[in-house]
N, C-alpha and C positions, 0 to 999 in steps of 0.2 A: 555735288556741285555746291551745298550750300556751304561744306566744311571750306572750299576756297577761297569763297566770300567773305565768310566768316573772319579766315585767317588774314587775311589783305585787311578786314576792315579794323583788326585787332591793332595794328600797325600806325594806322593814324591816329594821333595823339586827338582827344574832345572829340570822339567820333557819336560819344553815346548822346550828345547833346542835337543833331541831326533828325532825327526821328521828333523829337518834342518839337523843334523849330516846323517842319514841317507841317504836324500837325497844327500848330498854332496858325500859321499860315491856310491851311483848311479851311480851319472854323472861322477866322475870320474873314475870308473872303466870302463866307456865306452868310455871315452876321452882316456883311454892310450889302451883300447883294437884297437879303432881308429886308432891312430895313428902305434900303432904295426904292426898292416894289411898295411898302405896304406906305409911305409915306408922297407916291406919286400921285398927282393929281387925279381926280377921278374921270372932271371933264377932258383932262386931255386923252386919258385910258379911250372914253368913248368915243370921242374924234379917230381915234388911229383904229378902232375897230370897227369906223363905219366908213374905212376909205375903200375897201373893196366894195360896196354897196351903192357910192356915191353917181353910177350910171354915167360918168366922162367914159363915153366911148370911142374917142379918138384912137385911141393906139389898139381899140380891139377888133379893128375892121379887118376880114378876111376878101382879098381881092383875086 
C-alpha cells in the first residue's frame, strides 16, 4: 500500500516540501498555544476555577 502512495506522490511536482510545512505548522501552533497559557492572567485563572464552587444554585434544583 505504501509503494502506491509513494508512487502518486512521486508525481506531484514540490511534494517533498509538504511534510516540513506541516510540521512547521505543528510547532507552532503549540508555541503560541504556549505562550497564551503561560502569559494569562493569574487572577483570572482563579475566578474560572472557582466558578463551580461559587454555590448559585439556581439551575441545580432537582424537582
Amino acid at each position: 500500500m505504501l509503494k502506491f502512495v509513494k508512487h502518486n506522490l512521486e508525481s506531484i511536482s514540490g511534494v517533498e516540501i509538504f511534510p516540513i510545512i506541516s510540521l512547521l505548522i505543528f510547532f507552532l501552533f503549540f508555541i503560541v498555544l504556549y505562550t497564551w497559557v503561560f502569559t494569562y492572567k493569574k487572577e483570572k485563572i482563579t475566578e474560572l476555577s472557582n466558578i463551580p464552587f461559587d454555590g448559585d444554585d439556581q439551575n441545580n434544583t432537582i424537582n
